[in-house]
C-alpha positions, 0 to 999 in steps of 0.5 A: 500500500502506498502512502499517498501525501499532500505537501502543503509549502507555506510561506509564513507572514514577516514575524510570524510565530509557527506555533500558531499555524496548526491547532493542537487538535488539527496536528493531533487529528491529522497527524501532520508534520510541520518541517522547516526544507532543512528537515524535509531534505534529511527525511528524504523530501529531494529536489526542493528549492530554495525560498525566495531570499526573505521568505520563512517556509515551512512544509507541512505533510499530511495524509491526503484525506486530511488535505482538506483539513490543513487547506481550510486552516492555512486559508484562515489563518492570518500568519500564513502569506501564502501556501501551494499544495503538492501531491506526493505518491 
């Protein structure tokens, strides 16, 4: 069985604090790993860019059931400037 991913890249607004980009309920519920590139690239994520020079990114992991999930929070969420979202098999 393969695990199929949802990548989401997002790019957090100037000063914003990553602890308050997803819920404790939603990281619970989705089991969702929120990695800066550094720590997706050590965990096998290859072929990944640089940011834009100035621009803070995380990437967020997840099931892609529970894509859903993280989008409707990223599109709420005031710390976030901008977000793609990559399927990964």
């Amino acid at each position: 069985m393969r695990l199929m991913l949802a990548v989401f890249e997002v790019y957090l607004a100037p000063g914003a604090d990553e602890s308050e980009l997803l819920s404790a309920e939603t990281l619970r519920s989705t089991q969702a790993q929120i990695m800066t590139l550094e720590d997706a690239r050590k965990v096998g994520f290859a072929g990944l860019p640089e940011p834009p020079p100035g621009k803070d990114v995380r990437l967020i992991a997840v099931q892609r059931r529970d894509a859903p999930w993280i989008h409707r929070a990223l599109e709420t969420s005031e710390i976030v400037g901008g977000f793609r979202v990559h399927e990964v098999d």
